[in-house]
Wavefront OBJ file of the C-alpha trace (Angstrom):
o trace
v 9.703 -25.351 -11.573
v 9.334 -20.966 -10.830
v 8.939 -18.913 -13.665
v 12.581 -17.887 -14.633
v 12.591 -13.990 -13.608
v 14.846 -11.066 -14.895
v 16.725 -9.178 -12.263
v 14.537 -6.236 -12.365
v 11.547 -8.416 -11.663
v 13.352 -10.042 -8.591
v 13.032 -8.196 -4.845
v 14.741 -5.009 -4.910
v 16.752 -4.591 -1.897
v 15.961 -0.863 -1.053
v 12.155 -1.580 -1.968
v 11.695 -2.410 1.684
v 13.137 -5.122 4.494
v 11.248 -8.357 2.908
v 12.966 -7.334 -0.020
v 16.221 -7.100 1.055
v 15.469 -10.478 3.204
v 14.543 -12.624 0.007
v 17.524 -10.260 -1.670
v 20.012 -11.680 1.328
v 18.894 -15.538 1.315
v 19.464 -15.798 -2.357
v 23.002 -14.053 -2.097
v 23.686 -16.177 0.749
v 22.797 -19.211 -1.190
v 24.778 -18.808 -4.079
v 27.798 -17.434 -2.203
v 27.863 -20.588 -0.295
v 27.305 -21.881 -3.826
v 23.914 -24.665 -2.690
v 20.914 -25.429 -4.329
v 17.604 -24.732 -3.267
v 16.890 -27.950 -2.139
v 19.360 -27.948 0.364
v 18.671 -24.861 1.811
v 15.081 -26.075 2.025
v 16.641 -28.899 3.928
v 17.760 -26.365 6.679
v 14.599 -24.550 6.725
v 12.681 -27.940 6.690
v 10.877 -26.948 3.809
v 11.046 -27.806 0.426
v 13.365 -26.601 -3.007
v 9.862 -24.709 -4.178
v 9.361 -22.691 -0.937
v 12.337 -21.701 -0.701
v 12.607 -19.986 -4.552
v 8.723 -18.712 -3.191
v 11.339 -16.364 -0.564
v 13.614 -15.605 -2.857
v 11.434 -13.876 -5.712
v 9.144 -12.289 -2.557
v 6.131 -14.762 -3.290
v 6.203 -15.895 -0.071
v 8.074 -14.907 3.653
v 10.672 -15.722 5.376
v 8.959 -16.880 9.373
v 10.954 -16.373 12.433
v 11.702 -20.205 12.514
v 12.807 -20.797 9.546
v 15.408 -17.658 9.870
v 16.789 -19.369 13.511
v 17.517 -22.220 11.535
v 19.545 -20.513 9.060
v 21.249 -18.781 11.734
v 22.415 -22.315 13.360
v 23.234 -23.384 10.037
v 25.200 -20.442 9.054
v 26.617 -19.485 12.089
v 24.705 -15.909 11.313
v 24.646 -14.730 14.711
v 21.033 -14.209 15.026
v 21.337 -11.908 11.520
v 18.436 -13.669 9.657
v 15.878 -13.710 12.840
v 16.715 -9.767 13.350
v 15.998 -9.320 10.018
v 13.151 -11.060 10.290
v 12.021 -9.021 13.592
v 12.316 -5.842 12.545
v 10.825 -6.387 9.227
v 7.591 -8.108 11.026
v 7.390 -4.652 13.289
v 8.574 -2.505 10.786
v 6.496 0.515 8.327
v 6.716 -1.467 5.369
v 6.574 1.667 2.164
v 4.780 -1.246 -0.807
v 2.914 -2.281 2.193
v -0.649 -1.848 0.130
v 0.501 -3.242 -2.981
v 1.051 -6.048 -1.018
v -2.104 -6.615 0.702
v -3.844 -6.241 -2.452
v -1.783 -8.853 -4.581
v -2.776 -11.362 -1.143
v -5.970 -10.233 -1.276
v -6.442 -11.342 -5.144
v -4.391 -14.629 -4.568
v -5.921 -15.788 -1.427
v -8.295 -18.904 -1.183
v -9.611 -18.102 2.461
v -10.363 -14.330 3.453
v -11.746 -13.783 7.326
v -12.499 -10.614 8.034
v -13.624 -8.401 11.118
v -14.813 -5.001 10.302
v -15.195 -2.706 13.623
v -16.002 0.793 12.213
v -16.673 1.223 8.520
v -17.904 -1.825 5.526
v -14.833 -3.479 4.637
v -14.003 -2.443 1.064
v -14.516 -5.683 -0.329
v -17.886 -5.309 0.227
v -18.668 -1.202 -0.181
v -21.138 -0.040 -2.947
v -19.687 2.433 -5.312
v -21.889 5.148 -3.526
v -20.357 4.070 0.224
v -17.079 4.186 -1.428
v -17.273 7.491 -2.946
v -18.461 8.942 -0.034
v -16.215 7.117 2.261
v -13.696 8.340 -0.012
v -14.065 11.994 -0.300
v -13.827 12.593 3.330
v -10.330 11.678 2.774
v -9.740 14.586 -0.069
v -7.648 12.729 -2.003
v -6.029 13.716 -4.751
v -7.993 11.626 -7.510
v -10.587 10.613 -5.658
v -12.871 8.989 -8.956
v -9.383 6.674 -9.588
v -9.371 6.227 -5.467
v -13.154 4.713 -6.097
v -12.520 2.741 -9.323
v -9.321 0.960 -7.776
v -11.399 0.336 -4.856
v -14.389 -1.283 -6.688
v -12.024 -3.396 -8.851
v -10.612 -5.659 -6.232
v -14.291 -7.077 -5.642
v -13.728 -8.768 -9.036
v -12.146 -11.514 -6.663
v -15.911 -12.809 -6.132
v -15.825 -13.207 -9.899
v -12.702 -15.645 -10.063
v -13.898 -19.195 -10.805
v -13.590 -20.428 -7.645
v -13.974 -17.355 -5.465
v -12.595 -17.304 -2.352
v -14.146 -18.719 0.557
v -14.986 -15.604 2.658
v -15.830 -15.032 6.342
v -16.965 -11.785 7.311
v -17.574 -10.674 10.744
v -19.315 -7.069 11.068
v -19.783 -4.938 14.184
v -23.545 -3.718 14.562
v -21.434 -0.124 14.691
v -20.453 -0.441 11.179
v -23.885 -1.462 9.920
v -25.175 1.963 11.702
v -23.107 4.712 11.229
v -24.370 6.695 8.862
v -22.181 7.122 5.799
v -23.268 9.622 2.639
v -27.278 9.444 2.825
v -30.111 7.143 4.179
v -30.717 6.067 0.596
v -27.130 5.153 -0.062
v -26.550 3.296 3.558
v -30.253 1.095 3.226
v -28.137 0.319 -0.841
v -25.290 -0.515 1.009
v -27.362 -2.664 3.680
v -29.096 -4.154 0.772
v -25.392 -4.929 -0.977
v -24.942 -7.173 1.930
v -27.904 -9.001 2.308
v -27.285 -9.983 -1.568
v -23.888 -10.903 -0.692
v -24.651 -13.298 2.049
v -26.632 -15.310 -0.255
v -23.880 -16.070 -2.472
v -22.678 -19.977 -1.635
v -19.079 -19.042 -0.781
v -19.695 -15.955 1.506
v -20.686 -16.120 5.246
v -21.489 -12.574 7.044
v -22.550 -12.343 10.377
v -23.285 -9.543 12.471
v -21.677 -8.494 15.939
v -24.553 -7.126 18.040
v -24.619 -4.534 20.257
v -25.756 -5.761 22.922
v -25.192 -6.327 26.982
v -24.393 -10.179 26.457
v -21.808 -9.226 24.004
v -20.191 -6.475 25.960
v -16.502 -6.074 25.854
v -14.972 -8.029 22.979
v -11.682 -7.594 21.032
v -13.241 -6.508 18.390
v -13.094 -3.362 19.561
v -9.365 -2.767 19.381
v -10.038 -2.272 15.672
v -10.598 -3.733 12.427
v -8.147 -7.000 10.834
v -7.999 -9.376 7.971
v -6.567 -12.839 7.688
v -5.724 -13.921 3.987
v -4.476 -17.528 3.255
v -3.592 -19.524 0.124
v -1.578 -22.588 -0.735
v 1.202 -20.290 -2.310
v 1.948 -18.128 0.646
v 0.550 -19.807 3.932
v -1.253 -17.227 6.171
v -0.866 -13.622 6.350
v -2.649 -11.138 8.617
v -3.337 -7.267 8.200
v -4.195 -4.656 10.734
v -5.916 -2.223 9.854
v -4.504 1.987 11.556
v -5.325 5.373 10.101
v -2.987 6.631 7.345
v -1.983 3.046 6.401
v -1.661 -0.680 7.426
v 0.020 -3.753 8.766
v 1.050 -6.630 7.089
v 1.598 -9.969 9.628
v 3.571 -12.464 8.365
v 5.144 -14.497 11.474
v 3.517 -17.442 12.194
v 2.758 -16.820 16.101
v 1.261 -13.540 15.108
v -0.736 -14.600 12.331
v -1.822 -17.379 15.161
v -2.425 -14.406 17.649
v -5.126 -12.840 15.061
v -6.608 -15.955 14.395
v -7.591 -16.991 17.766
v -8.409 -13.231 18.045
v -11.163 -13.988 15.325
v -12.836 -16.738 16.711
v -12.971 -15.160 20.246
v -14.952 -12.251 18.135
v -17.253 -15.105 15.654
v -18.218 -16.468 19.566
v -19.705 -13.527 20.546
v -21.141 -12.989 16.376
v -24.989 -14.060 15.661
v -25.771 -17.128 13.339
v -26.246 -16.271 9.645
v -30.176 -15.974 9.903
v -30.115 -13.870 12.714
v -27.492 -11.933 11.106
v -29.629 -11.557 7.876
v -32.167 -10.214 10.143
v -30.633 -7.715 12.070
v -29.810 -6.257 8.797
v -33.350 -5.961 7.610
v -34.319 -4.398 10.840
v -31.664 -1.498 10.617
v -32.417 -1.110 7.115
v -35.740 -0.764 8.063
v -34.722 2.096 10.947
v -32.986 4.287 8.435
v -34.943 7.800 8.214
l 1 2 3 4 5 6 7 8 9 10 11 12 13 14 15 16 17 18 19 20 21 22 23 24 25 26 27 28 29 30 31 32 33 34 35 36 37 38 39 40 41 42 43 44 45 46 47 48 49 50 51 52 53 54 55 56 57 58 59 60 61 62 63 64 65 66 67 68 69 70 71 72 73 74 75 76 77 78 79 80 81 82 83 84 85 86 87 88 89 90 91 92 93 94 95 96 97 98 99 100 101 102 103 104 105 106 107 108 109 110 111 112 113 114 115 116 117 118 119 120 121 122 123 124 125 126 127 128 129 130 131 132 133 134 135 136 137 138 139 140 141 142 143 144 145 146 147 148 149 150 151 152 153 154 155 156 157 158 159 160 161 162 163 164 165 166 167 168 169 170 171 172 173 174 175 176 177 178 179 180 181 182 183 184 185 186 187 188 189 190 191 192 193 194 195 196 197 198 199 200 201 202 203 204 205 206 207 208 209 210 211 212 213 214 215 216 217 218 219 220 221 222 223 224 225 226 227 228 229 230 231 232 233 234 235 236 237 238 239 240 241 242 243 244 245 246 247 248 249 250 251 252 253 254 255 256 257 258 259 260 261 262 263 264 265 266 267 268 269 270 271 272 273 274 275 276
């Protein structure tokens, strides 16, 4: 059975459109006066996923909001909603990401330009950091650093990380801090539920579509599989199941053209061993 929650805790409609779609099923729901079970019987899902949509745990997928059109006679409301939330500058859009990021059971990730943050020393993150100017920079660094307690949850998350050879050698902060940050990641591929491996740069890799830029797949029993694309200035949350899809096939084209984990360890040393 979900956690009763007060109104204030449930998805505020003007927070942003996911809100206002989990906001919209309920008051359909209860204006048509069913349970959750039986709208999980037009979704073909179950009572639990859908109360996981109504309180914003989990998303609404373009199939599942065709259905309710049909059912509802909605004239396509639901899978607009649905479409222009999915395209849409989402405002909680990082508050989001993170909460995934805590939950999720299986992380993949493909980092193109920078370390992902999951995996930054506090020195790469400072200095990452303060090229940005932000405002608090020190609180920028500390929030940072705190979501790689997920490593410390009992079990961690399985996690997959693909890195570009570009990432591992541009020069962030100082040699000493980039051969720490190096060294971060050697101890971190070590650990029994991590897996890093290294794209190279190299003429048999060539093109790949890796280099469109950096992404993320998150998944976990409680909300399926989400996706986030990384831009400048903010982010991208994919929810829709033929997108998420899109970026996973996109991450095994890139893990094709990735070295084995030895190899991968090895590379490392050697640019480690190349800083000056």
């Amino acid at each position: 059975m979900a956690t009763k929650r007060s109104p204030d805790e449930l998805p505020q409609p003007k927070n942003n459109m996911w809100d206002f779609i989990a906001y919209y099923l309920r008051f359909q729901r209860t204006q048509r006066g069913l349970s959750g079970e039986a709208v999980g019987r037009i979704i073909r899902g179950s009572k639990s996923e859908v109360s996981r949509i109504e309180i914003g745990a989990e998303r609404l997928d373009g199939t599942q909001a065709a259905l309710l059109d049909k059912a509802w006679n909605a004239g396509r409301l639901f899978s607009l909603l649905v479409w222009y939330a999915s395209i849409g500058h989402d405002p909680q859009w990082f508050a989001q990401y993170l909460a995934l990021e805590q939950r999720a059971d299986i992380i993949r990730i493909f980092a193109s330009q920078l370390i992902h943050g999951l995996f930054q020393t506090e020195d790469y993150a400072r200095a990452v950091i303060n090229e940005g100017n932000p405002p608090n920079p020190e609180e920028a660094v500390q929030k940072r650093l705190a979501r790689q307690a997920v490593f410390n949850r009992q079990p961690p998350p399985y996690t997959a990380a693909l890195l570009s050879q570009a990432c591992l050698e541009w020069p962030v902060g100082s040699p000493e801090i980039m051969r720490a940050q190096l060294q971060h990641l050697l101890d971190l591929s070590e650990l029994p539920d991590a897996v890093i491996r290294v794209v190279p740069r190299s003429w048999n890799v060539g093109a790949h579509l890796g280099l469109d830029g950096s992404f993320q797949l998150m998944g976990g029993p409680n909300f399926g599989e989400v996706a986030f694309s990384e831009s400048p200035g903010g982010g991208r949350l994919v929810s829709s199941p033929a997108d998420v899809m899109n970026y996973a096939v996109r991450y095994e084209r890139i893990s094709a053209k990735a070295l084995p984990e030895a190899p991968s360890r090895d590379l490392i040393k050697s640019l480690m061993e190349d800083i000056k």
